[in-house]
C-alpha positions in Angstrom: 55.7 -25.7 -70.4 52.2 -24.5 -71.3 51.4 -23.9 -67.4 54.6 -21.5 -67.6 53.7 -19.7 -70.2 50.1 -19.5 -69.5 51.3 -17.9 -66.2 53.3 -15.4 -67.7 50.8 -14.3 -70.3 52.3 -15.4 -73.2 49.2 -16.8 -74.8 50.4 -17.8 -78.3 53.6 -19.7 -76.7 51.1 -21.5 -74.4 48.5 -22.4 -77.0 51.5 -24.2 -79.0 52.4 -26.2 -75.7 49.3 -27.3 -75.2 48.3 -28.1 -78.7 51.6 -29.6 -78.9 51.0 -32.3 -75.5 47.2 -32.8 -76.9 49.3 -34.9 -79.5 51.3 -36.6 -77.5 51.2 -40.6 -76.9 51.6 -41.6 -73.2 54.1 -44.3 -72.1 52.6 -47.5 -71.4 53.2 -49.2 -67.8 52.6 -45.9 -65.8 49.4 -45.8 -63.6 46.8 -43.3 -64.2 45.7 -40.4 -61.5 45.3 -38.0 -63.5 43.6 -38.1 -67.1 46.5 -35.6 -68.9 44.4 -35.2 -72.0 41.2 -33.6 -70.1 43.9 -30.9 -68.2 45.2 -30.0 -71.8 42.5 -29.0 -72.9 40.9 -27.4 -70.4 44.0 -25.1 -70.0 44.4 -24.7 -73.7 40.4 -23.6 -73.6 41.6 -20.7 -71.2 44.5 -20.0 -73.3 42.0 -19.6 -76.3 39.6 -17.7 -74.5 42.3 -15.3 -73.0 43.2 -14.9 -76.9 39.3 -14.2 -78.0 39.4 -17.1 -79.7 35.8 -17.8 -78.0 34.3 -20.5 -80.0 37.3 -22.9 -80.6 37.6 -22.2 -76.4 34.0 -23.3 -75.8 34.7 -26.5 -78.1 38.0 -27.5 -76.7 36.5 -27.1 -73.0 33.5 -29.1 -74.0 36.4 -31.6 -75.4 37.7 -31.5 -71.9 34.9 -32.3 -69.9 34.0 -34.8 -71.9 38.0 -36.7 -72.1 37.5 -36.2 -67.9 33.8 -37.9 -67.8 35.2 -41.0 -69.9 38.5 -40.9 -67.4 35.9 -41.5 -64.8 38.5 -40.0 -62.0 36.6 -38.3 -59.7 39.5 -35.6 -58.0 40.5 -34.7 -62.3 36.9 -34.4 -63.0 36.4 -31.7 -60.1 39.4 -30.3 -61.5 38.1 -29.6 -64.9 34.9 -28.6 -64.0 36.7 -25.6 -61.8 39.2 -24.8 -64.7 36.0 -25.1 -66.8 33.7 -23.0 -64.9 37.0 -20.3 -64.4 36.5 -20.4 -68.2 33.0 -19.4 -68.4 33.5 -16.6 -65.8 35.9 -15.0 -68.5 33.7 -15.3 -71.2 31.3 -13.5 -68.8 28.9 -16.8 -69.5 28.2 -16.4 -65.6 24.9 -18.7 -66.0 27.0 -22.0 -68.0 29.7 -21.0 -65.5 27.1 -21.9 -62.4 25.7 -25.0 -63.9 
């Protein structure tokens, strides 16, 4: 629901979604591809960025990154970085963004 939102540029809704999931316990018994935490917050980062809420992005994305280096799943962690470095390029941080 966050993803929907996000896409329609309904920031506030989103930012609730995804605060919302980051709470949420997963269901034991259900392999792991993906680490759902790490894509939370990443997209919740944009969200708060897109809402100028710049420094409680730049924390949240730093969360992210670090939830997808512990998950240790290499095609989620290429994922974050991108979302990550998408991020950056809207804070105009064009230098973080290339690292």
């Amino acid at each position: 629901a966050g993803e929907l939102h996000l896409a329609r540029g309904e920031l506030r809704q989103a930012r609730e979604q995804f605060e919302r999931s980051l709470e949420a316990k997963g269901e034991k018994g259900i392999p792991i591809m993906f680490d759902f935490r790490s894509i939370v917050a990443v997209k919740l980062a944009f969200a708060l960025t897109q809402l100028g809420e710049l420094e409680q992005a730049r924390a949240t994305r730093q969360r992210a990154l670090r939830l997808s280096a512990e998950a240790n799943l290499p095609f989620n962690h290429c994922m974050i970085l991108w979302w990550a470095s998408i991020d950056l390029f809207f804070q105009r941080d064009r230098e973080a963004a290339s690292r």
